[in-house]
N, C-alpha and C positions, 0 to 999 in steps of 0.2 A: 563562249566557245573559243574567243582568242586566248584569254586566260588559260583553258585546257592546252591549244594546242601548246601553247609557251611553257606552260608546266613539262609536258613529254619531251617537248622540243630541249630544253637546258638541264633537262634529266639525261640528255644524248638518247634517246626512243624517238621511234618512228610511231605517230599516230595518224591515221585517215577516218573519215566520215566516211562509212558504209552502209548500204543496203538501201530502204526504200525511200530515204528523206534522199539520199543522192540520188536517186530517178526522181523522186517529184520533183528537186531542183534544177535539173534537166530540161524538166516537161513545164515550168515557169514558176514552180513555187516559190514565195518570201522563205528568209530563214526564220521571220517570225508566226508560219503558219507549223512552219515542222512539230508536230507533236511525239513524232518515232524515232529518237537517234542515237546510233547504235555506232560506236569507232571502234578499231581495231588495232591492234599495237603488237610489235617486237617484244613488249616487255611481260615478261610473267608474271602470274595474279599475283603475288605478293609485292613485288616490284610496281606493280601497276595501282597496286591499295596502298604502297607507300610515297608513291607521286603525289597521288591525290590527299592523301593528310599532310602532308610536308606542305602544299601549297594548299591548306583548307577550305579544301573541297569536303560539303560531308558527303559522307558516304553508308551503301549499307550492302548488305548482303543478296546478291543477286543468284547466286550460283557459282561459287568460289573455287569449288571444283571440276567447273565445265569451264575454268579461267575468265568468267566473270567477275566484274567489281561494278557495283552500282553507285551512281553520285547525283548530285541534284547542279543543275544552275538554275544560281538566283540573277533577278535582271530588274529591271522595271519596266512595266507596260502589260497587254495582254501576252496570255501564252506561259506566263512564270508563277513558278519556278519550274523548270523541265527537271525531267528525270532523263540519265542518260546510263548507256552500260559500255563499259570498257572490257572489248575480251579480248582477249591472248588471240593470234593468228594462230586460225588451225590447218591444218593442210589432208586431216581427211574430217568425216562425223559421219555415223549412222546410225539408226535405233534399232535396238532391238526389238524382237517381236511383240508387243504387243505397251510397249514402254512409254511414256511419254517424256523421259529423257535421251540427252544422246550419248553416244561413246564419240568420244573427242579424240583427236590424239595436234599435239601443237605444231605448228608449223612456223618457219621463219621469215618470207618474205611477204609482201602484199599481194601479188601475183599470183604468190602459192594459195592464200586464203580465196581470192576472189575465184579460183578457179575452182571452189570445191562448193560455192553457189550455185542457186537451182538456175535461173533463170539469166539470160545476158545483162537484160535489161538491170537484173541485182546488182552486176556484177560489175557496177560501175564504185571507183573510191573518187573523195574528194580532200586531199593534202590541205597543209596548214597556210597555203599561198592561195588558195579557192583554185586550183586548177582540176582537172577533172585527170583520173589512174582511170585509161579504158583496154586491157590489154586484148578483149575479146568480142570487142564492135556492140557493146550494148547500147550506144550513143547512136549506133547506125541504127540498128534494132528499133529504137526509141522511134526515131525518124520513119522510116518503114512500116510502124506498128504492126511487129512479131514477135507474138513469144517463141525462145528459143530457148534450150538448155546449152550451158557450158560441158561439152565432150561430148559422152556415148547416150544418149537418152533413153535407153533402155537401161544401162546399169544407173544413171544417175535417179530414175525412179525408183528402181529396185531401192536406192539406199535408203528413200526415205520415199514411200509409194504416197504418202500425203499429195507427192508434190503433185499431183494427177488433182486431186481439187484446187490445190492452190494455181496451176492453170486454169479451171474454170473461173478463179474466184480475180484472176488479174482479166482474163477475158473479158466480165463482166463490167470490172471496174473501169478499163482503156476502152475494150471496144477491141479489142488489138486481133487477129488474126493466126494460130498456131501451126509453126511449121510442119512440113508434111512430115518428118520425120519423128516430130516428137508426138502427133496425132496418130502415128503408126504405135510408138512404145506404148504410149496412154493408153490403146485399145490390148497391146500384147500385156502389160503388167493390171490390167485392173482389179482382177481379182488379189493382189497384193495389197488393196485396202482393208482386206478384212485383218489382215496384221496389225493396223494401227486400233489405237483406242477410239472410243468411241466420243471420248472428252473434244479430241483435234477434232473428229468428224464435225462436229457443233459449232467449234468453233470456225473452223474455214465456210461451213454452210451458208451458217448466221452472215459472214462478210459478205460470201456472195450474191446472197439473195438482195444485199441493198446494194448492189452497183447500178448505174445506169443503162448498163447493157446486160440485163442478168436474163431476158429470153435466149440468147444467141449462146450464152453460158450454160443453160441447162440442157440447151439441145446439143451441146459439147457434149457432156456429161454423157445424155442419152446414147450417143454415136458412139463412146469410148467405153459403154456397157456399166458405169461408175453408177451412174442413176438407178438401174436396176437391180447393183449389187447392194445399196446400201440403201434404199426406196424405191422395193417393186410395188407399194401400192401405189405411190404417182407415175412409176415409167408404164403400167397396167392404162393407163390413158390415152399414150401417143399412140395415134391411129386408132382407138375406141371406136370411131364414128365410119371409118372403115367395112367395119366388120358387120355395122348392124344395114338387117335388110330393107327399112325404111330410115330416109333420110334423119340424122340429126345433128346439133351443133357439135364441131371442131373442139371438145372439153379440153385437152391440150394446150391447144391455140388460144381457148379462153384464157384459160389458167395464166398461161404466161401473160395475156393483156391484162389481168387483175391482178399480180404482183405488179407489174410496171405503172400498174395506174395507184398502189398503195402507198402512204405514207411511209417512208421507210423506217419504221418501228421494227424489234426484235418479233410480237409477238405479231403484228398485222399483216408482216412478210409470210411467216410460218405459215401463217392464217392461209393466207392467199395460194400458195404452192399445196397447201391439204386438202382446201376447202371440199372440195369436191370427187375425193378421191375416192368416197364411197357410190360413186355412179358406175365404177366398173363392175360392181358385184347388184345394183338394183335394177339393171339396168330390164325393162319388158319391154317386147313389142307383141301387142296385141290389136289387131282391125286398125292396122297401118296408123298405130300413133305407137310412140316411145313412153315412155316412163321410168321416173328414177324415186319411188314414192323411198319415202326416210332414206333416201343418202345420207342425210345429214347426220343419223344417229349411225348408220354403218359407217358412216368417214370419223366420227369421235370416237368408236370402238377401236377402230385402227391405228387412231392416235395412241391409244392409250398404249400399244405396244413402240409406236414411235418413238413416243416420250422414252418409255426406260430404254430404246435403242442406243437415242443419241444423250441420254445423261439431262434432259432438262432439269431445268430445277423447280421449284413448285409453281413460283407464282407464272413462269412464262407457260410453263407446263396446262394450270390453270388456266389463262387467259385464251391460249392457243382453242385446248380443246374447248371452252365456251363457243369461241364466234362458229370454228365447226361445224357445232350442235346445231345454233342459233341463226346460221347466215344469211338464213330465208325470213327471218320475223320483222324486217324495219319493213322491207318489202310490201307487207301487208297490210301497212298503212293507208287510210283513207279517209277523208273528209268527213267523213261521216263518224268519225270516231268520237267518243264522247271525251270529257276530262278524266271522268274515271277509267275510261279506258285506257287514256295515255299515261295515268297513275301507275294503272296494274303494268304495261308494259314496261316502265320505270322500273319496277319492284321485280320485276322479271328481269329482266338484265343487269341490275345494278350486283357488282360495282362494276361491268363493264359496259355501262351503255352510251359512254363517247367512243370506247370500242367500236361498238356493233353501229353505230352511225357512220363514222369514218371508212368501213368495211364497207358498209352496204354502196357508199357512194361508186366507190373501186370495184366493186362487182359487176357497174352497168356496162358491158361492152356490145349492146345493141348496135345495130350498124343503120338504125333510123334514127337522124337528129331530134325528128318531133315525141319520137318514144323515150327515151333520155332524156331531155327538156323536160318532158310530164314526171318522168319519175324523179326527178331532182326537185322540182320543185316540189312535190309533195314530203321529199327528205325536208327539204328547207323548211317546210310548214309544220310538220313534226319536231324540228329545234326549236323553231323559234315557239310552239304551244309548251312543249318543258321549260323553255328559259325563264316564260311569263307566269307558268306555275311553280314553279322555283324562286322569282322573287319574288312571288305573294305569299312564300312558305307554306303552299299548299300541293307540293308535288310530292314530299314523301311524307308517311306518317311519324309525327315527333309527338310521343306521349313524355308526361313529365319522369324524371327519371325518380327510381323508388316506388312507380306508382301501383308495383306486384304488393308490397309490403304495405300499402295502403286499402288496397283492396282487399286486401286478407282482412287486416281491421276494422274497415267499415261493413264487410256481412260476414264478420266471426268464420274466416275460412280455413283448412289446413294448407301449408304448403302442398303444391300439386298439380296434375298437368289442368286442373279447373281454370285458376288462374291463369295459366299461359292461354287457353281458349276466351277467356273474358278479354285479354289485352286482344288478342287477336281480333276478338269482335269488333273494338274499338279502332282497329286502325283498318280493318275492312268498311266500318262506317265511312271511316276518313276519306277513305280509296273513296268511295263512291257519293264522297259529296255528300255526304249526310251530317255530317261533324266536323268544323272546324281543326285543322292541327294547331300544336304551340301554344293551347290555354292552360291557364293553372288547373292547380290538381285538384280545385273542389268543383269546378265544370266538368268535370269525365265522371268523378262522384256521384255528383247527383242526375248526369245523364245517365246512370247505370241504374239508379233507383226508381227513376220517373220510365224507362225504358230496360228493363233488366232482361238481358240474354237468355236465351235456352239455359244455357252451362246455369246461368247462375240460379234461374229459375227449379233446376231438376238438383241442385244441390240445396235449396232451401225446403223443398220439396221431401228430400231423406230427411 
């Protein structure tokens, strides 16, 4: 970084460390934790890409004409090499309707750019002496814990309505508290979310949902009408419990304690904030008891619109809508369960069933220690019976490979779904402890002759 600044510096350019590595540095962070940083300069993109090769920085293409230039520092130790972007000061940006770029236009002082930041606490610079450029108290702000917009908060969401999550999503992450004024705009612009794409929507989500304080973040959301606009089958929950005439659990109130109790993963957070979303439309009361019978397939139905809302991509898309489906099955677990039984549920959830473990733990928000305590240790007891089937290499069925092409050969068979039911047989054996897995392929052989299947029976039979 000293390197960069001396390059700008003896090029006669002004450069500062801008945006959120200078709040975390603020708030106590190393310079060797910063993985986001982003300077700002007097000098225009090509002036600013010819710093940087003159003093052999490489460099690459970031967005050249939003006055972008991208460079790497190399260093030694953890953290390197960083990527950094150099752009132009700009003194306005907005997006167009529905764009995931901005219209730029350039500006000339540091002042000018940090004032065209969303938030105070942004809107702090740090010069090439490490002193801190605060011209609009976001140091105070920091201290205080408030988020605040620089100017009119009404027009500065208008310019980019995002910024309306990107306050829930710093909420989440400080904890920090939103001024009255700008919780007043957030509730007057929300509906200027459906302007943005739905790429950003994803992305600002996905952050918030892993902050430390993302219940107090989503009940922002709620209050400023954002959570409805863009997920009314989870805002369909706040005060659920309300409504109905016999008593039942706070689903809201849960929801939010099992995001907070989840491993902060992409797809376990998701998980967590949907799981349960189909209890608003299952929901019976009949001879003063409740019922929410397949929520869980009405809540994976729903996804399936969620997903293409917000642009998932396949595999979180997949993962997400599995646990959904599934979130009630580790649950079911019991002592009494055989090997083959913890086989089949193996084969049922695989490939996500550290998933569906991990989830099920996050889900217990019972308010009796002794009921929790019991359900956790029957989780634990269910790991540790896959672990120990798993290194005996008898937790899932492993037939030799080729051994379709064998079995055609050994009873004279045509290609065809026969054979996919023979192998089937054979690892339904497996599942239930009848048959070893992982032997060579003349013990599956002649278990099929000394024991031969239906299938193979009624095709010996033509």
């Amino acid at each position: 970084m000293k390197r960069l600044f001396e390059a700008f510096h003896n090029a006669g350019k002004e450069l500062f460390l801008v945006g959120g590595a200078v709040r975390d540095i603020a708030l106590g962070a190393t310079y060797e934790e910063l993985d986001d940083l982003d300077f700002c300069t007097n000098a225009r993109p090509a002036e600013s890409l010819k710093i940087l090769k003159d003093n052999r920085f490489q460099t690459y293409d970031m967005g050249f004409e939003f006055g972008t230039v991208g460079a790497v520092l190399k260093g030694e130790g953890p953290g390197f090499p960083k990527d950094v972007q150099v752009t132009t000061y700009r003194s306005a940006e907005y997006y167009r309707r529905g764009s995931r770029h901005p219209v730029v236009k350039f500006g000339d002082t540091i002042d000018q750019d940090l004032g065209r930041r969303d938030f105070s606490i942004n809107s702090i610079a740090l010069d090439k002496d490490s002193q801190f450029v605060d011209p609009y108290d976001g140091l105070g702000d920091l201290e205080r814990g408030i988020l605040r917009v620089v100017g009119d908060p009404y027009e500065t969401l208008a310019e980019d309505p995002l910024r309306i999550l990107r306050i829930g999503r710093f909420k989440s992450r400080l904890g920090f508290e939103v001024d009255e004024e700008l919780h007043k705009a957030a509730f007057g612009r929300a509906d200027c979310i459906l302007d943005i794409s739905r790429e950003r929507w994803l992305q600002e989500m996905t952050k918030l949902l892993k902050g430390d304080h993302v219940a107090d973040a989503l009940n922002f959301l709620h209050e400023v009408r954002i959570l409805g606009i863009i997920l009314p089958e989870v805002s369909a929950l706040v005060g659920l419990h309300e409504s109905s005439p016999v008593h039942h659990k706070d689903i809201w109130t849960h929801t939010l304690q099992v995001i907070e109790q989840t491993p902060k993963e992409d797809s376990l957070r998701w998980a967590a904030l949907l799981h349960d979303m189909g209890k608003a439309w299952t929901r019976v009361v009949d001879d003063q008891k409740v019922t929410f019978h397949k929520h869980e397939k009405q809540g994976a139905m729903l996804f399936e619109g969620i997903g293409r809302r917000f642009t998932f991509d396949n595999q979180t898309a997949a993962e997400v809508r599995f646990i959904i489906e599934n979130h009630g099955r580790v649950s079911q677990y019991t002592d009494e369960w055989t090997d083959a039984a913890v086989r089949r549920f193996v084969r049922e959830m695989d490939p996500y069933t550290h998933l569906m473990l991990a989830f099920a733990r996050a889900d217990l928000t019972t308010k009796f220690p002794e009921k929790r305590a019991a359900a956790l240790q029957r989780m634990d007891e269910l790991e540790e019976r896959i672990a120990v089937l798993e290194a005996e290499a008898q937790l899932r069925p492993a037939l030799p490979s080729g051994i379709g092409k064998e079995i055609m050969k050994a009873f004279d068979l045509r290609p065809g779904p026969v054979v996919g039911e023979i192998k089937g047989h054979l690892e339904e054996e497996i599942i239930e402890g009848r048959l070893r897995s992982g032997e060579p392929l003349a013990f599956y052989l002649d278990y099929l002759k000394n024991n031969p299947p239906e299938a193979l029976v009624a095709e010996g039979e033509q």
